[in-house]
N, C-alpha and C positions, 0 to 999 in steps of 0.2 A: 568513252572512258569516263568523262565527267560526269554522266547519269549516273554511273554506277558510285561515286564517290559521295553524295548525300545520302544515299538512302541507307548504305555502310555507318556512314556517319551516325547517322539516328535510328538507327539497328543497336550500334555498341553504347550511343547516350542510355539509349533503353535499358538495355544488360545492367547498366553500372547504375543507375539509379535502382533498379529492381531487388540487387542483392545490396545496396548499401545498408546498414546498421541502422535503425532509426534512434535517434537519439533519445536519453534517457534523463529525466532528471528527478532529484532525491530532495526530499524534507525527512526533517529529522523532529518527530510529534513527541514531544513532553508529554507524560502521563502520570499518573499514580496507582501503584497496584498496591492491594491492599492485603495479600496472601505475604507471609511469612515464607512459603514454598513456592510461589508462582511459577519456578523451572522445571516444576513436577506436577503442576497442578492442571488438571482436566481443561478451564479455562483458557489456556496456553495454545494449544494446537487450533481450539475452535476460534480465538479471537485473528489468530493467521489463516485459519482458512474463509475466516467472514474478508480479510483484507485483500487476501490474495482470489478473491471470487468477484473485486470491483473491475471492473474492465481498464485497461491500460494497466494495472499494477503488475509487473515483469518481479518483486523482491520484497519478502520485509524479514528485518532483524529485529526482535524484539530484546532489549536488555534489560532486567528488571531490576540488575543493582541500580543502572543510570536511572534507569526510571525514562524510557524512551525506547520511540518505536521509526524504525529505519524504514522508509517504505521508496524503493525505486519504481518508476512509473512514466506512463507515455504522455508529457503534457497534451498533447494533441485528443488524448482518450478521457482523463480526466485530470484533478484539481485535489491542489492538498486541502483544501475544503471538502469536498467530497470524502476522500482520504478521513478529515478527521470527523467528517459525520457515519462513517460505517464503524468509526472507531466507538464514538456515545450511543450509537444504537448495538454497540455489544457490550454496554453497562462500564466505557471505562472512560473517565477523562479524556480529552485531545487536546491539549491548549488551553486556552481559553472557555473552547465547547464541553462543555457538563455533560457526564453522562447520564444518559434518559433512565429515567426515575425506575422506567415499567423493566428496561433492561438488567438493570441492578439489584430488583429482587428475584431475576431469575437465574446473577448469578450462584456458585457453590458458596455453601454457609461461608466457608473458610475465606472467599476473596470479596467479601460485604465489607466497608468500611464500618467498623466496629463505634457506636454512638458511645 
């Protein structure tokens, strides 16, 4: 009867770490959008899907009255570094990080920071 009680044991260890949740965690990226309509603007959907295309990212909310970008993520998969470099190579601020020069003229006329 004892034989059988370890390997039960680490049978059910197994199950329960297998379906456990992996934990999530969130930064919240400062940005500047430069569109007057960003909630409508073409820009929008592809700058979410350049985010949600980086590995570990499970979420992003973009809000562009706050001027800030929610992004949930698998520490273990990547880094809000990371996070705010896929962000300047789709031509938009993250932080402190600039967005890349060659990216931001190939944003729409409309979301150009206006000189």
């Amino acid at each position: 009867m004892r034989y059988l009680l370890l390997p039960i044991l680490a049978i059910g260890f197994l199950i329960t770490t297998a379906f456990a949740k992996p934990q999530l965690a969130e930064v919240v990226i400062h940005t500047t959008f430069y569109c007057n309509h960003y909630d409508v603007c073409e820009s929008k959907p592809a700058l979410e899907k350049e985010i949600m295309l980086t590995t570990g990212v499970k979420s992003v909310v973009i809000d562009s009255k706050a001027m800030t970008i929610t992004v949930k993520y698998k520490p273990k998969q990547t880094t809000p570094d990371k996070i705010r470099k896929v962000i300047s190579q789709s031509g938009y601020d993250a932080d402190s990080v600039k967005a890349d020069p060659k990216a931001v003229e190939k944003l729409d006329g409309c979301c150009k920071k206006q000189e």
